[in-house]
C-alpha positions as CSV (number, residue, x, y, z in Angstrom):
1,X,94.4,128.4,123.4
2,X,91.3,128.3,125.6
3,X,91.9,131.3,127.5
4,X,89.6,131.9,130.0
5,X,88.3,135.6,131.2
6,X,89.9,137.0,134.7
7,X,85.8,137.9,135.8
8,X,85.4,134.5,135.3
9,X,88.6,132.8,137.3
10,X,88.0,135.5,139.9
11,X,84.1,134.1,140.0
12,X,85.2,130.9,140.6
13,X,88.0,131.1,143.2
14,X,90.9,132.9,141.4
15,X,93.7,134.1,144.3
16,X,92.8,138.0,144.9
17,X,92.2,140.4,147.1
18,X,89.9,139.4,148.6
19,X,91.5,136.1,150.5
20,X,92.1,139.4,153.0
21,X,88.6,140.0,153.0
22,X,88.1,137.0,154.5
23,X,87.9,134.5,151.5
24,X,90.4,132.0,152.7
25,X,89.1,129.4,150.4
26,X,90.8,131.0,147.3
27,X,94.4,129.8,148.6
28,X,92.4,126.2,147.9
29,X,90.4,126.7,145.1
30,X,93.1,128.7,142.8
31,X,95.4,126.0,143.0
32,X,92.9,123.6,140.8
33,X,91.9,126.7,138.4
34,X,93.9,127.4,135.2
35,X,93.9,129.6,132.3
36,X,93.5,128.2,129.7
37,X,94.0,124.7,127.8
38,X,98.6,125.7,127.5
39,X,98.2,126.7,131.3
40,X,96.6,123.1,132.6
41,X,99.0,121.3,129.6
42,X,102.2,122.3,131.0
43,X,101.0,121.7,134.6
44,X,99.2,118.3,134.0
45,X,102.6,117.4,132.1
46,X,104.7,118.0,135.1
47,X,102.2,116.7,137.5
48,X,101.7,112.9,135.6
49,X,106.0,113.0,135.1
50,X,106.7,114.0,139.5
51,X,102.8,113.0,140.7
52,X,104.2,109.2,140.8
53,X,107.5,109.5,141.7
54,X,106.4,111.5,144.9
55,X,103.5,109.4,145.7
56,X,105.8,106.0,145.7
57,X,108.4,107.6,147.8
58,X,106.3,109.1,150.2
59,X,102.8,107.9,149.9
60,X,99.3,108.1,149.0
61,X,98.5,109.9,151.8
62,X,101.8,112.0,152.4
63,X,101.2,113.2,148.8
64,X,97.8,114.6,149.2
65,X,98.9,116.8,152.4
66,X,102.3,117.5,150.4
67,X,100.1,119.1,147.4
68,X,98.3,121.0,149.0
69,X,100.4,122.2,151.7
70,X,102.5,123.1,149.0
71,X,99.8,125.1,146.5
72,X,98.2,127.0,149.3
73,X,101.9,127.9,150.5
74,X,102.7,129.2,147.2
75,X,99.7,131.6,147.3
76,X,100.5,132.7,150.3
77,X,103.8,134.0,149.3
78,X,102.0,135.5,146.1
79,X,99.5,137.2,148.1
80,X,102.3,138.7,150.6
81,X,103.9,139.7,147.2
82,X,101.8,140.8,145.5
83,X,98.3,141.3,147.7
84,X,96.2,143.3,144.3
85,X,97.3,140.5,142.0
86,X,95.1,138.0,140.5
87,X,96.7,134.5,140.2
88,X,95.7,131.0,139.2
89,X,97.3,127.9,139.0
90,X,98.8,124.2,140.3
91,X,102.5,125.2,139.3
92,X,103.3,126.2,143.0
93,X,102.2,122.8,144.3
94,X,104.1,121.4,141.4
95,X,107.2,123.4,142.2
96,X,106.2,121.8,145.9
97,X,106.9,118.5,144.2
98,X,109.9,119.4,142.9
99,X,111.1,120.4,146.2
100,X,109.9,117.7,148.0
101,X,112.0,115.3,145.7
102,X,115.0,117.7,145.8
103,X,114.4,117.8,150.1
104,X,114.7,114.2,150.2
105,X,118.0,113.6,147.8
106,X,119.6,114.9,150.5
107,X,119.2,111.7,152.4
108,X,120.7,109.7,149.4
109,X,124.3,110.3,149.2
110,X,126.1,110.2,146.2
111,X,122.6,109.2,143.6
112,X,121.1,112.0,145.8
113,X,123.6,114.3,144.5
114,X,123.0,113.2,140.8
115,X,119.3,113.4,140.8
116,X,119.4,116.7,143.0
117,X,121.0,118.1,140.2
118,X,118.6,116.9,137.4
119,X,115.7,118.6,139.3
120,X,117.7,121.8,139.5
121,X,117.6,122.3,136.3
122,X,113.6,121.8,136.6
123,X,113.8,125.1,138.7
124,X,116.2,126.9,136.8
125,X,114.3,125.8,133.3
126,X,110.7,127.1,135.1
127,X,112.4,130.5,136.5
128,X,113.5,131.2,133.0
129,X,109.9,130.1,131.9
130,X,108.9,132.6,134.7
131,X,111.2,135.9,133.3
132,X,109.8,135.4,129.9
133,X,106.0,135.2,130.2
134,X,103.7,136.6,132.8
135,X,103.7,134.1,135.9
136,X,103.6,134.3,139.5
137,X,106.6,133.5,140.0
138,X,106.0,133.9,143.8
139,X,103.6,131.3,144.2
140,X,106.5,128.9,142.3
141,X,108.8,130.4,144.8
142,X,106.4,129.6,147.6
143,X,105.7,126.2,146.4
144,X,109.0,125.3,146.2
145,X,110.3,126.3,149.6
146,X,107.2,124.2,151.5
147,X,108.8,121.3,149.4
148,X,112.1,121.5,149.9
149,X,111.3,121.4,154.1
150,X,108.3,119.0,153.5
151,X,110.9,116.3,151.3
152,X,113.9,117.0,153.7
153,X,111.9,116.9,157.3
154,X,109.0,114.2,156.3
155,X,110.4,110.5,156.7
156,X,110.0,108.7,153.2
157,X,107.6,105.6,153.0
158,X,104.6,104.9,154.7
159,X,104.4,105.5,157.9
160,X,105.7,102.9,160.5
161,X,103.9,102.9,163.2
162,X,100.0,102.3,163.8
163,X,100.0,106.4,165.5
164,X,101.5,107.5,162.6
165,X,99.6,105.8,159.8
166,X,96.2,107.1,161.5
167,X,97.5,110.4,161.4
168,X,99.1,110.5,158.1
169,X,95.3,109.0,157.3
170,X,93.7,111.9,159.1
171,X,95.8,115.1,157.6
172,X,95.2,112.9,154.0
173,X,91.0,113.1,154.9
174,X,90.9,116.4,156.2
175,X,93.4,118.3,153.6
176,X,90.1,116.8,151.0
177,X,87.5,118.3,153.1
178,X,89.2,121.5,153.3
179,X,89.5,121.3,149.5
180,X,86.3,120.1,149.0
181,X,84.9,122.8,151.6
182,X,86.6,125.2,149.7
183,X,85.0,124.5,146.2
184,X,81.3,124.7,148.8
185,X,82.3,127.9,149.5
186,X,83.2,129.4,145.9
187,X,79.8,127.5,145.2
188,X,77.9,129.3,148.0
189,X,79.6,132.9,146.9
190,X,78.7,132.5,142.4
191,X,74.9,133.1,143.7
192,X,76.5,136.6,145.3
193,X,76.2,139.4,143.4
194,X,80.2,140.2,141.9
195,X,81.6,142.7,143.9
């Protein structure tokens, strides 16, 4: 289905070894690399059915910081896990959606009970997903866990006040440069010779 060659994911920003080598911009980069047409299916499935639903809980601009916080969370934990491993992928930052939404049932009573349950079985349906093929498993881990504190910590709805708009605005700008920087930087490095 499309599958795409490891030289070529870890070219263009895959998660590897060599974050620790000072290539911080492949906790970015990897979340928006996939591969193969299955891998960026599934995810862009999940993403169009919990992108919304975040986005009009939170916000615009909540749900740009959320999605990455949550991706480049999720690789973290892979790297700590697995630090030799190779890894591409949005489904921590989708797992971070999935958290986020299960963080903030809490504040919901009795419907936030119900729908924390439905998006349990999310988890439970992408861990078995995760024992029977080859996934990192610790980014979804990751990703979830930034979520779950994101959605239960982060008040829902835009921000109220003018101080908190602006900087709600400004972590929504900058998380775009960074991953825009971060795409500069995998850029810079394809005219490198592979190492």
């Amino acid at each position: 289905m499309g599958g795409i060659s490891g030289d070529v994911l870890l070219r263009l920003g895959a998660k590897s070894p060599y974050i620790l080598m000072g290539q911080w911009w492949r906790l970015v980069t990897a979340i928006f690399l996939h591969a193969g047409l299955m891998h960026i299916g599934l995810n862009l499935w999940c993403l169009f059915d919990l992108g919304p639903e975040v986005e009009s809980l939170f916000s615009t601009a909540k749900f740009i910081v959320f999605y990455l916080v949550a991706g480049v969370a999720g690789f973290v934990l892979s790297l700590w896990w697995s630090p030799f491993g190779m890894s591409v992928g949005a489904s921590g930052a989708i797992l971070g959606l999935i958290g986020i939404l299960i963080g903030a049932s809490f504040h919901h009573g009795h419907l936030g009970k119900e729908y924390r349950g439905q998006l349990w079985r999310w988890v439970i349906y992408i861990a078995i997903f995760g024992l029977l093929f080859p996934v990192d498993n610790a980014a979804h881990f990751g990703g979830l866990i930034a979520g779950l504190l994101l959605g239960y910590l982060v008040p829902e709805g835009e921000a109220e006040t003018r101080a908190s708009q602006n900087l709600w605005s400004t972590l929504a700008v900058l998380s775009v440069v960074i991953i825009a920087g971060s795409f500069a930087l995998m850029a810079l490095q394809l005219g490198q010779p592979a190492r």
